[in-house]
KERO-376174 format. One line per field, with one value per atom (N, C-alpha, C, O, CB): residue in one letter; x, y, z; atom name. Coordinates in steps of 0.02 Angstrom, whole numbers, plus 50000, padded with zeros to 5 digits. Last residue first. Glycine has a CB too. Layout:
N
type [A,...]
u [X,...]
v [Y,...]
w [Z,...]
atom [CA,...]
This chain:
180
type [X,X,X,X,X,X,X,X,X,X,X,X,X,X,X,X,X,X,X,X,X,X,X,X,X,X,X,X,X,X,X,X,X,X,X,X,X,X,X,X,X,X,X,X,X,X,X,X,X,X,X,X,X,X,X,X,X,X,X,X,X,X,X,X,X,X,X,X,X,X,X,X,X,X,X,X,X,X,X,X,X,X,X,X,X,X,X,X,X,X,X,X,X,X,X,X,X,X,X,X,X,X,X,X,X,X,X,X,X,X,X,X,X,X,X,X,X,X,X,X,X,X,X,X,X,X,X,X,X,X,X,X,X,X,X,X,X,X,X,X,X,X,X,X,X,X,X,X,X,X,X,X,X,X,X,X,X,X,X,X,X,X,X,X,X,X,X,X,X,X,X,X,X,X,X,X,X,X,X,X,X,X,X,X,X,X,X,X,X,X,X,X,X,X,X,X,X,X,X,X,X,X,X,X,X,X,X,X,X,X,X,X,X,X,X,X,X,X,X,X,X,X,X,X,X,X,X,X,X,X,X,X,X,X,X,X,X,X,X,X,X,X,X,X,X,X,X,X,X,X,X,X,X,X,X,X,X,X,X,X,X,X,X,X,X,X,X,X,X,X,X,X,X,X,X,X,X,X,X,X,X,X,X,X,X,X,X,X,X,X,X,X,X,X,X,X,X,X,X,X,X,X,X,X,X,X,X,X,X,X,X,X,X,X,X,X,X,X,X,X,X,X,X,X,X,X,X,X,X,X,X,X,X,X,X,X,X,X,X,X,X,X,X,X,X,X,X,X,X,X,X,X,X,X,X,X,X,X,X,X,X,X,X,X,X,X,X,X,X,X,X,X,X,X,X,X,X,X,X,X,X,X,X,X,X,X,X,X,X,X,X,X,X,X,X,X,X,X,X,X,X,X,X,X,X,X,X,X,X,X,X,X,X,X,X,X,X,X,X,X,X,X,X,X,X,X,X,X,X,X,X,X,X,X,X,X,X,X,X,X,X,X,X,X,X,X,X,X,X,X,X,X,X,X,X,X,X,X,X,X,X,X,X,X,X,X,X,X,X,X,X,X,X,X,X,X,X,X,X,X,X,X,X,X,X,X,X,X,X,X,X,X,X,X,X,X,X,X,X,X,X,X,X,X,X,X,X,X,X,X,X,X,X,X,X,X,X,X,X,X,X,X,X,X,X,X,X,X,X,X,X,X,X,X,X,X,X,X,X,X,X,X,X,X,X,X,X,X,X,X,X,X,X,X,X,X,X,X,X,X,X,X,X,X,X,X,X,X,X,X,X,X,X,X,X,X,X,X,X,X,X,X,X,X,X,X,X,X,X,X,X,X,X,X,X,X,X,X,X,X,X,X,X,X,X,X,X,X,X,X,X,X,X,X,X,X,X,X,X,X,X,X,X,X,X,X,X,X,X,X,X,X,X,X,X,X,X,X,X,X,X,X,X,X,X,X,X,X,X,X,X,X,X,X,X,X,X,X,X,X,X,X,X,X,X,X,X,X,X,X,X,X,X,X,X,X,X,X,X,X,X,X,X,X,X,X,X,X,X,X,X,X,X,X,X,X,X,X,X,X,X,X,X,X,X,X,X,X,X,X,X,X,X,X,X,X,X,X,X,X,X,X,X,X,X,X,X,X,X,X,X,X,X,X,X,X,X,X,X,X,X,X,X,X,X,X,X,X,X,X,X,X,X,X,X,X,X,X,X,X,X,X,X,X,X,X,X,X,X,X,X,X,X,X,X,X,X,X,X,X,X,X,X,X,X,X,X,X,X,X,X,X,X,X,X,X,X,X,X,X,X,X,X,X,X,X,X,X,X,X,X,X,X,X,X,X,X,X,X,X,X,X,X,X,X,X,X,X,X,X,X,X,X,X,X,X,X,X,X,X,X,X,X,X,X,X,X,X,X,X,X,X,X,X,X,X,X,X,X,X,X,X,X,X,X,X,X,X,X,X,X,X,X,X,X,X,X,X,X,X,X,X,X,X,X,X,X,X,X,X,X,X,X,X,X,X,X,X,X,X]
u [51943,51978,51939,51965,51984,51857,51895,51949,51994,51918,51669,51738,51776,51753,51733,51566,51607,51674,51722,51588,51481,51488,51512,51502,51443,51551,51526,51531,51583,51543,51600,51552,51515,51467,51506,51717,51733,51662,51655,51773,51668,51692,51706,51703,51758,51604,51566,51596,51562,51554,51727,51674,51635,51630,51636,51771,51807,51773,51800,51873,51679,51698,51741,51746,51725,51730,51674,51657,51629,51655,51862,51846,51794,51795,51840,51824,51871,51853,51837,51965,51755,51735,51756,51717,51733,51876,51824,51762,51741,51804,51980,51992,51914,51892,52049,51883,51924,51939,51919,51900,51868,51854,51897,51951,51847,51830,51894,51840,51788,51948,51735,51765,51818,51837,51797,51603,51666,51692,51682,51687,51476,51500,51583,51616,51470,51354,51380,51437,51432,51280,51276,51316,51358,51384,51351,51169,51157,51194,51172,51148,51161,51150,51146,51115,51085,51228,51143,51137,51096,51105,51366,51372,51272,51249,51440,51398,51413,51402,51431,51483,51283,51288,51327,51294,51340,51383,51307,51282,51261,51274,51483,51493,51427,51429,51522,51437,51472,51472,51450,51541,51391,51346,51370,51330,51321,51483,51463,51415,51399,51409,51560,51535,51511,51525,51459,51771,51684,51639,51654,51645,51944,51886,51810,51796,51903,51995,51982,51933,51897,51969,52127,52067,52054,52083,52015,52272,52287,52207,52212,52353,52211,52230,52247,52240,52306,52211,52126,52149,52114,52082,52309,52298,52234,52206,52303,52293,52360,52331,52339,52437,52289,52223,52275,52263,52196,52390,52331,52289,52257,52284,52490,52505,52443,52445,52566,52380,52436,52447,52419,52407,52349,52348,52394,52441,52363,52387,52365,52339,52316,52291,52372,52417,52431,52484,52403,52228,52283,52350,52370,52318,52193,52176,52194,52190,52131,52238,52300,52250,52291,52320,52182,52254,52283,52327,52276,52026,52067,52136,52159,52058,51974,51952,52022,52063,51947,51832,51892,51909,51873,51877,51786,51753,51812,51839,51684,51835,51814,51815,51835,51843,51699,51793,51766,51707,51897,51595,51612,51697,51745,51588,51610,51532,51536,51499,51477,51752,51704,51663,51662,51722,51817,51809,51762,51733,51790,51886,51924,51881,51913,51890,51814,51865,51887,51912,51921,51712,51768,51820,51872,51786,51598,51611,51666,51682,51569,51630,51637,51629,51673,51575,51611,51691,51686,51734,51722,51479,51534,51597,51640,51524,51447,51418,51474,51497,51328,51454,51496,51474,51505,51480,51319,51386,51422,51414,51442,51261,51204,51287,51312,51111,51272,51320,51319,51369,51326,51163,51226,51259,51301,51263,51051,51055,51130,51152,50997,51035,51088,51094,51120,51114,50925,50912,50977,50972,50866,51010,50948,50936,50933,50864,51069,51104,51065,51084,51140,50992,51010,51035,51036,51046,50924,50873,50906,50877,50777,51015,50989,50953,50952,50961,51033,51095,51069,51090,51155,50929,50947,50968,50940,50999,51001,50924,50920,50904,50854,51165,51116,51043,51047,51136,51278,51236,51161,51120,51210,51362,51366,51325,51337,51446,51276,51245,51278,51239,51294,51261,51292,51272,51240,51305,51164,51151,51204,51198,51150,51304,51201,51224,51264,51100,51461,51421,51342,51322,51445,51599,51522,51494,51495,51486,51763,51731,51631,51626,51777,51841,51810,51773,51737,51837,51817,51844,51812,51758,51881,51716,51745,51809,51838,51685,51728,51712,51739,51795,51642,51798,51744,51737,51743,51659,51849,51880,51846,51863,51885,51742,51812,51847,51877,51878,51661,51654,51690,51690,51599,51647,51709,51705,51744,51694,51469,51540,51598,51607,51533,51378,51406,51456,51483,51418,51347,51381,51390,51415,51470,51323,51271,51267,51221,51301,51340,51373,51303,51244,51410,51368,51309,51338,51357,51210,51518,51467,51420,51436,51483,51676,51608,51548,51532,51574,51836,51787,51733,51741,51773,51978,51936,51880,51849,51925,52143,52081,52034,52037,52034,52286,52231,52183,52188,52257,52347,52327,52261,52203,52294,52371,52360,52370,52388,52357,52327,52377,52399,52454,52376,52139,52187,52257,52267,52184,52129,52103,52164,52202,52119,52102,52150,52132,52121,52176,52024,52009,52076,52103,51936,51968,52027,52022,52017,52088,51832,51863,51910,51890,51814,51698,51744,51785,51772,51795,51540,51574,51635,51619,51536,51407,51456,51508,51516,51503,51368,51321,51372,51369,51281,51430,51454,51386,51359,51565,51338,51382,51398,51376,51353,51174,51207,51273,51274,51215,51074,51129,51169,51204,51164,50950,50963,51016,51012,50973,50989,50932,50942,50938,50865,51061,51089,51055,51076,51064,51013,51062,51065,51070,51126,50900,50874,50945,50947,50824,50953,50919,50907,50905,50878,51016,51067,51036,51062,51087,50872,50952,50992,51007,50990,50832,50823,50852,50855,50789,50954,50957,50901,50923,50896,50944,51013,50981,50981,51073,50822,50822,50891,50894,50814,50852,50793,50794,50773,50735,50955,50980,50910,50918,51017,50946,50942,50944,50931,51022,50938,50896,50873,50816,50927,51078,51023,50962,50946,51016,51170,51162,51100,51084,51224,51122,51118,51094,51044,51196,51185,51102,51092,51058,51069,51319,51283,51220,51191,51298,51337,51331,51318,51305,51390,51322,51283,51277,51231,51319,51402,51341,51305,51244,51339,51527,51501,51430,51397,51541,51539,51538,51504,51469,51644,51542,51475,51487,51435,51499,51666,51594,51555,51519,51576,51746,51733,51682,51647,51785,51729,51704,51674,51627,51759,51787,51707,51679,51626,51706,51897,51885,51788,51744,51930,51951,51946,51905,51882,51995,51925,51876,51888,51842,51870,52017,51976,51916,51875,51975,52146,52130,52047,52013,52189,52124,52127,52101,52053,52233,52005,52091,52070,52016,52152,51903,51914,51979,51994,51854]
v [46471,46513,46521,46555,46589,46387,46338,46378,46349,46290,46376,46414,46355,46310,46512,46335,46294,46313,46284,46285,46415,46344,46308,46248,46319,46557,46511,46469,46460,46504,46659,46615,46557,46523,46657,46682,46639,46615,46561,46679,46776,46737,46655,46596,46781,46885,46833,46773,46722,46867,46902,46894,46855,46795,46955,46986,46913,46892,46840,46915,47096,47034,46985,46940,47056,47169,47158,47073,47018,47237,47200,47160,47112,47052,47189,47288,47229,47171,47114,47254,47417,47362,47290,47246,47386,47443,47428,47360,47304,47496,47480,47422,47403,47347,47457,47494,47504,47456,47398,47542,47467,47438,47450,47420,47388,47529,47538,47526,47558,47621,47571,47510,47475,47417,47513,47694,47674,47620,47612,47709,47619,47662,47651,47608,47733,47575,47503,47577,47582,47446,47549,47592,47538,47484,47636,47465,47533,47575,47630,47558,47326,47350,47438,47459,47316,47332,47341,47349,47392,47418,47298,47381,47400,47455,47419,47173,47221,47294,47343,47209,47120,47105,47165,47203,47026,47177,47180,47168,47213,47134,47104,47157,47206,47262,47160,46975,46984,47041,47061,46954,46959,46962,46988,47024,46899,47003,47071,47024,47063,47142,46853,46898,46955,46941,46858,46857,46820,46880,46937,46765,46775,46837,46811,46755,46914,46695,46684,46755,46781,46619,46765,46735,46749,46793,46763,46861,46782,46756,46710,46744,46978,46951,46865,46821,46998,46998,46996,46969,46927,47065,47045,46995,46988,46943,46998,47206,47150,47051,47010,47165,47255,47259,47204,47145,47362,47250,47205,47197,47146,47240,47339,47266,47220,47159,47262,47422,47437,47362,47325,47479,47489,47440,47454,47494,47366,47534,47590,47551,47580,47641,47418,47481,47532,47560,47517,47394,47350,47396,47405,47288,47534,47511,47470,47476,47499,47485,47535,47540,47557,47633,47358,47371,47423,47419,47386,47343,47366,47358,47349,47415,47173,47268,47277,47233,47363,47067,47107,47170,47218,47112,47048,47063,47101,47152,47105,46916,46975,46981,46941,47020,46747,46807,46874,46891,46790,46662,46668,46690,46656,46608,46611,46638,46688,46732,46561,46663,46617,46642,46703,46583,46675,46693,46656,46607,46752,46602,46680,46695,46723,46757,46499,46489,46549,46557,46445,46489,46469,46466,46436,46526,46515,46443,46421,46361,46418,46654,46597,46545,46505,46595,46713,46726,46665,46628,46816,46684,46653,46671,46652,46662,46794,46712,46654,46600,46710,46887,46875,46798,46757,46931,46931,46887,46879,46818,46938,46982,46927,46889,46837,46969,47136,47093,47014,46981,47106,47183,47184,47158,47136,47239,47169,47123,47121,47071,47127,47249,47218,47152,47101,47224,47365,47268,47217,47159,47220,47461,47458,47396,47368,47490,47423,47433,47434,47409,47486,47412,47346,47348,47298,47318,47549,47487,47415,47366,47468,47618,47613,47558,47530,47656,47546,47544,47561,47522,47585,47609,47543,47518,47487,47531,47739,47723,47654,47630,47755,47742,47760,47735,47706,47726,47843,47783,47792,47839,47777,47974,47923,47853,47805,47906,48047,48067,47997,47960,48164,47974,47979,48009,47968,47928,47934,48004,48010,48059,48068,47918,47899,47963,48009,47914,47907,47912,47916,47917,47977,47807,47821,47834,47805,47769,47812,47826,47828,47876,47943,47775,47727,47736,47689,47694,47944,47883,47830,47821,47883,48052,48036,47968,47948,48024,48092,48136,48108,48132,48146,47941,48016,48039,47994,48004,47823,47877,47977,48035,47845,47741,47733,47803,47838,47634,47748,47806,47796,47835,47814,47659,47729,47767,47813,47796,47699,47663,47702,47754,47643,47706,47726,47702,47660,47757,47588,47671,47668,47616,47690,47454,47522,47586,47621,47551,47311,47351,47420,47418,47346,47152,47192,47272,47295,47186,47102,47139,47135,47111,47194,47008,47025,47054,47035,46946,47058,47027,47052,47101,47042,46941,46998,47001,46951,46994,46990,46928,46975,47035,46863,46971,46989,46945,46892,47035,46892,46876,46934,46935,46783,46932,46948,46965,47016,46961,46808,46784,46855,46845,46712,46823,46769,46787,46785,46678,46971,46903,46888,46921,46837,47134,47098,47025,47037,47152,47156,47158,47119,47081,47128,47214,47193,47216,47275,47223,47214,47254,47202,47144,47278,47228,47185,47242,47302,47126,47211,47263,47234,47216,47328,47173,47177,47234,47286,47112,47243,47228,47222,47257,47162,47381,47305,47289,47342,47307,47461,47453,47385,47337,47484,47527,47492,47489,47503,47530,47603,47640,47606,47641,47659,47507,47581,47630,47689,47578,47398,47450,47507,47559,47431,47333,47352,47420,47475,47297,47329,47365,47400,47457,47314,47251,47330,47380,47439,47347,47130,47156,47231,47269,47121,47117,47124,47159,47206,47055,47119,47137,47153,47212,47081,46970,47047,47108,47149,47058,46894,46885,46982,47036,46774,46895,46911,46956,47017,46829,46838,46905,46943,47003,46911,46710,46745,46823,46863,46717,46678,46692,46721,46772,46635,46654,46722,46718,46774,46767,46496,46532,46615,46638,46529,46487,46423,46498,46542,46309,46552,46559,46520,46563,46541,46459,46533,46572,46601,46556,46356,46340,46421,46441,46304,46397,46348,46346,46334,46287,46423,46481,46464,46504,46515,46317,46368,46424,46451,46403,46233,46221,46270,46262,46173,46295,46290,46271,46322,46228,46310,46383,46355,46388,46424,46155,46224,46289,46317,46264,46142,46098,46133,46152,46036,46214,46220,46196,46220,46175,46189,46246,46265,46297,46288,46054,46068,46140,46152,46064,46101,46052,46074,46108,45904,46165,46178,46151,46179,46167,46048,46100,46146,46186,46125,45963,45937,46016,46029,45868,46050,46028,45998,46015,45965,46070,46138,46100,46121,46181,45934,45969,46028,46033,45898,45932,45928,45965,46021,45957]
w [55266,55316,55396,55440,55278,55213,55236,55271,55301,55182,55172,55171,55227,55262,55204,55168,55136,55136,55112,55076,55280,55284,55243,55252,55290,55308,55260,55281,55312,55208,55382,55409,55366,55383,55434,55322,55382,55400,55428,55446,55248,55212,55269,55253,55178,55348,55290,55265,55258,55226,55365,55422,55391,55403,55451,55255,55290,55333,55351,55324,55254,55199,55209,55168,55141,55367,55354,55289,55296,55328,55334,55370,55357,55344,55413,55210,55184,55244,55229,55181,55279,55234,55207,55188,55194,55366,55387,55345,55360,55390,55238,55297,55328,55314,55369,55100,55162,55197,55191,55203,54953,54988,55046,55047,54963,54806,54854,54909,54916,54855,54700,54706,54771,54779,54649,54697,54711,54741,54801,54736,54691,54652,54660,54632,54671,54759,54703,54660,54599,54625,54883,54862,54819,54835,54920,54938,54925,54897,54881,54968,54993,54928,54909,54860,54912,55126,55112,55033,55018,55154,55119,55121,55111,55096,55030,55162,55204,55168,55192,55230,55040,55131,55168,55203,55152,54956,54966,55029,55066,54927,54957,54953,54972,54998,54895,54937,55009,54999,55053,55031,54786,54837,54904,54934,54844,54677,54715,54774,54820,54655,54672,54620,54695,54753,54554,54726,54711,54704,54719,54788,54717,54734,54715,54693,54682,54833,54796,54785,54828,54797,54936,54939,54865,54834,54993,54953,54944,54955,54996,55010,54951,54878,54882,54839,54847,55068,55013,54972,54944,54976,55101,55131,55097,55129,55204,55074,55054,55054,55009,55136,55197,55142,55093,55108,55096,55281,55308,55242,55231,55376,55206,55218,55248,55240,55268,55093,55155,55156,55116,55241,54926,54993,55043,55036,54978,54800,54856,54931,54980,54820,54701,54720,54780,54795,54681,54691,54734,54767,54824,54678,54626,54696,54725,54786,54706,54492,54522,54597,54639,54465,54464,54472,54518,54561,54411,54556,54516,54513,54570,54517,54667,54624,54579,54569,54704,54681,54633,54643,54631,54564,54851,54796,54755,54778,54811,54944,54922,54861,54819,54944,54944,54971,54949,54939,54905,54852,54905,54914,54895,54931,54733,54756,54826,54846,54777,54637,54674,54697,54690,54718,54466,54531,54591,54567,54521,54365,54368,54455,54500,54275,54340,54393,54405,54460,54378,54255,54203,54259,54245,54133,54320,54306,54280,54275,54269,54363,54425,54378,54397,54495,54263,54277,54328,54334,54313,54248,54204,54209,54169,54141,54337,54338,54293,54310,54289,54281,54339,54353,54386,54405,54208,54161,54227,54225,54085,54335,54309,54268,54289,54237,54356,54374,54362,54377,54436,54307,54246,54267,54228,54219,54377,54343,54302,54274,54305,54480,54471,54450,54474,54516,54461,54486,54498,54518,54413,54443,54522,54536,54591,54514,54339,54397,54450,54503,54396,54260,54263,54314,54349,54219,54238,54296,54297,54321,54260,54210,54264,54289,54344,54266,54073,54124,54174,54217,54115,54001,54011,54084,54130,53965,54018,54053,54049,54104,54014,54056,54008,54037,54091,53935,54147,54150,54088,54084,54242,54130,54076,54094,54058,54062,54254,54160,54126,54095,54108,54392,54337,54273,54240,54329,54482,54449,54404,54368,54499,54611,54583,54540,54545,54662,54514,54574,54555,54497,54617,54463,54479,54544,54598,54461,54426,54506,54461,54422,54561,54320,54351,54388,54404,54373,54255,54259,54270,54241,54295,54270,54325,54328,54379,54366,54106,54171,54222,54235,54190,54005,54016,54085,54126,53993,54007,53982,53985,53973,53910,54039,54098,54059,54100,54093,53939,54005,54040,54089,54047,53830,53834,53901,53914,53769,53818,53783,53782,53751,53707,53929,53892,53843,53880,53917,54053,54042,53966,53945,54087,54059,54094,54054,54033,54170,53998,53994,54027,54010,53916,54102,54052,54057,54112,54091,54130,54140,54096,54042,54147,54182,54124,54164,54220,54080,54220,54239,54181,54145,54315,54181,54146,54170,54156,54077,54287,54249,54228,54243,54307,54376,54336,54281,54251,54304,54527,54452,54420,54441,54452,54662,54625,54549,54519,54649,54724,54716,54676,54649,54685,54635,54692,54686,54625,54674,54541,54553,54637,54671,54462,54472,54508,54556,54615,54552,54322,54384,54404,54365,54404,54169,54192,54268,54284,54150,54090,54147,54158,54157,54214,53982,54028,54061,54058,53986,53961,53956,53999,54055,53978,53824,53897,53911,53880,53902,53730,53756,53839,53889,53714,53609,53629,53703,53721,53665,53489,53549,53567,53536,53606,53531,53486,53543,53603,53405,53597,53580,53537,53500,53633,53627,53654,53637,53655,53718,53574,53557,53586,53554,53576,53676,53601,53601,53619,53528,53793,53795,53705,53682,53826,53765,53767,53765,53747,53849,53726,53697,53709,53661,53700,53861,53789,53740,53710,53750,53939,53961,53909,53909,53994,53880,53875,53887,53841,53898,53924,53842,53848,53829,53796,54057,54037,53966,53954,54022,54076,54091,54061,54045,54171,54031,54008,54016,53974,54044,54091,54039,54022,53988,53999,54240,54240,54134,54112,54298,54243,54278,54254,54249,54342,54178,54148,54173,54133,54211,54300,54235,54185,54145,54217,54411,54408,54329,54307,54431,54373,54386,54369,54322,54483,54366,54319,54320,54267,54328,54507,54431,54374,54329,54409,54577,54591,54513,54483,54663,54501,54518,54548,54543,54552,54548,54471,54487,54479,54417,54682,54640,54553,54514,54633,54720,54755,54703,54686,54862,54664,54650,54664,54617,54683,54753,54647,54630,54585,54589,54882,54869,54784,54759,54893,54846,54876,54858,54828,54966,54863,54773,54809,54782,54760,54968,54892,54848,54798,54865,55050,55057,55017,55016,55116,55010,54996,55001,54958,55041,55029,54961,54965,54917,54936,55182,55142,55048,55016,55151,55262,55232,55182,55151,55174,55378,55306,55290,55310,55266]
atom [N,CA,C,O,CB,N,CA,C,O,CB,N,CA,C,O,CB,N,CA,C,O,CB,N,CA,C,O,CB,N,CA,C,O,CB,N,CA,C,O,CB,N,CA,C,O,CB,N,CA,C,O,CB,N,CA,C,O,CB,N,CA,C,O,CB,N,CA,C,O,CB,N,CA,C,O,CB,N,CA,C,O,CB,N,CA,C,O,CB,N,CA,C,O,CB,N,CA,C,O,CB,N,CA,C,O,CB,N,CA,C,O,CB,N,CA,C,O,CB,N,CA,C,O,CB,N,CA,C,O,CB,N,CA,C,O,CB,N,CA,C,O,CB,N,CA,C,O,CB,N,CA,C,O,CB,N,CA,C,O,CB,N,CA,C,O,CB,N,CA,C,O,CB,N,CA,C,O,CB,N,CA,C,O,CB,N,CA,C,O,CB,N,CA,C,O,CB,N,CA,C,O,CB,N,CA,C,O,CB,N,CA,C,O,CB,N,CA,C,O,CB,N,CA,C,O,CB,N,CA,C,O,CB,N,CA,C,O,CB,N,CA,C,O,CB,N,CA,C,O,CB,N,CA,C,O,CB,N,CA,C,O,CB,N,CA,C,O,CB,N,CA,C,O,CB,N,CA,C,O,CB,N,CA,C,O,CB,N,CA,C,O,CB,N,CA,C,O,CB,N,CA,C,O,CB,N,CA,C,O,CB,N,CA,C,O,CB,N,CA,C,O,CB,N,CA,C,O,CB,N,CA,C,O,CB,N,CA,C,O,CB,N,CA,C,O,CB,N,CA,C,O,CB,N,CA,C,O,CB,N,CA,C,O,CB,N,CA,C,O,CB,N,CA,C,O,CB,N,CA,C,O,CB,N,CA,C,O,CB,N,CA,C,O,CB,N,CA,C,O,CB,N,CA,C,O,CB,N,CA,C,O,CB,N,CA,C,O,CB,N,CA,C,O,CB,N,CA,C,O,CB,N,CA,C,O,CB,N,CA,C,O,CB,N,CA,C,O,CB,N,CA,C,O,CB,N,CA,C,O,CB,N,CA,C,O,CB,N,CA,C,O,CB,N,CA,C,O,CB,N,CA,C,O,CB,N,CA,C,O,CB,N,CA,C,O,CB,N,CA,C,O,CB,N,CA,C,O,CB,N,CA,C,O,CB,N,CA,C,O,CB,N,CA,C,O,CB,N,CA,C,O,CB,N,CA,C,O,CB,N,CA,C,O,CB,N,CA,C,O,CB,N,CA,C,O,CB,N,CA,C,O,CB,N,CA,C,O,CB,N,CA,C,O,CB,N,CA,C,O,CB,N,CA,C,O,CB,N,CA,C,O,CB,N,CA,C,O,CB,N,CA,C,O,CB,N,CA,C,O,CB,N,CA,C,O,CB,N,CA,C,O,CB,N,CA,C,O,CB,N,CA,C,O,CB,N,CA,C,O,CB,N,CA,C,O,CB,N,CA,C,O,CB,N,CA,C,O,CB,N,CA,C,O,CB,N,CA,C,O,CB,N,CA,C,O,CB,N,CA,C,O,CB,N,CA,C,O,CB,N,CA,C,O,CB,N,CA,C,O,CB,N,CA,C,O,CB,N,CA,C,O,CB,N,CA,C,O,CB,N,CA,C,O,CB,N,CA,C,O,CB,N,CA,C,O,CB,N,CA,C,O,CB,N,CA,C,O,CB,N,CA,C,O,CB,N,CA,C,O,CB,N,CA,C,O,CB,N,CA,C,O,CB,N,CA,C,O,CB,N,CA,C,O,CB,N,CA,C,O,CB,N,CA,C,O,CB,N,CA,C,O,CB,N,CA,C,O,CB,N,CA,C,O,CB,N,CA,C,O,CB,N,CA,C,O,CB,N,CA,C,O,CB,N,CA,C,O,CB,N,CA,C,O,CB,N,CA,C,O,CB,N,CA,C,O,CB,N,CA,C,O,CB,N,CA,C,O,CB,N,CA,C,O,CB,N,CA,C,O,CB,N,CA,C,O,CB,N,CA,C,O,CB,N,CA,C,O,CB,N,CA,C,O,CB,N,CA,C,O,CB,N,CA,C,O,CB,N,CA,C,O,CB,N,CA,C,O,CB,N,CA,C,O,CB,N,CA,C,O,CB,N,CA,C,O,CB,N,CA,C,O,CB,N,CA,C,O,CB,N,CA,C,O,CB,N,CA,C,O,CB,N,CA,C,O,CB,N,CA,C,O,CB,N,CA,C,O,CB,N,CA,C,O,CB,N,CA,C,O,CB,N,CA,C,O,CB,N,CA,C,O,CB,N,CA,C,O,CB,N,CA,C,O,CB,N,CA,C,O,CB,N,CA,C,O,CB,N,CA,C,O,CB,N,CA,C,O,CB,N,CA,C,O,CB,N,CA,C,O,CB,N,CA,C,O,CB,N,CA,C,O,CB,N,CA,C,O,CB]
């Protein structure tokens, strides 16, 4: 299969997967919004300017956890367990990782795919060497590969090492729609 055709395959497999995805999770999404409000009021998502394909920035969407404003409070971007700015909501969306649930709609609108590595930051593109570099020419995709290589266990700091970055091309090559 040619690079264009095992593109257009992969778009068909990412919308249809985050299309069904989305339809599936909106029951849990919509409670999710609901307890966010209630609990503090506030905006319900929470976006983020992430570094995409080619590195294009793009906005990624969340269910919001922290606080309102906590990229500006105590640690910045860095979370660690036990955060004080994670609100009780925000814990159990983060234990179920349900808040990553809107990432669903960065994959139907194209900002990302089911499948590469996982977004990260401006000023963490910044701080690449020439191999970590090479992430940017793949489509990025929601937290599942990231999950795979790290057991679901550490959802805090965003910086993805060399070790880890591998790890996520391993995956990405073993897809059966991937085309690296």
């Amino acid at each position: 299969m040619g690079q264009g055709q095992g593109d257009a395959l992969n778009r068909v497999a990412d919308v249809l997967v985050a299309g069904t995805g989305l339809v599936l999770a909106s029951p849990f999404l919509a409670l999710a919004m609901l307890a966010t409000k209630l609990e503090g009021g506030g905006p319900v998502f929470y976006r983020q300017t992430r570094v995409g394909r080619d590195g294009e920035d793009f906005e990624v969407l969340k269910l919001r956890s922290m606080v309102v404003g906590a990229e500006n409070l105590g640690a910045g971007y860095a979370v660690d367990e036990g955060d004080a700015r994670i609100t009780r909501v925000g814990r159990v969306l983060r234990r179920t990782s349900i808040d990553e649930l809107p990432q669903l709609w960065n994959v139907v609108r194209g900002d990302m795919s089911m499948i590469g590595p996982r977004p990260t930051l401006r000023y963490q593109v910044e701080q690449y060497d020439e191999d970590q570099r090479r992430r940017l020419e793949e489509d990025k995709q929601i937290d599942a590969c990231f999950f795979v290589e790290n057991d679901g266990r550490y959802r805090g700091n965003l910086f993805i090492d060399r070790k880890g970055m591998n790890g996520v091309f391993r995956v990405i090559r073993a897809s059966p729609l991937s085309t690296a």
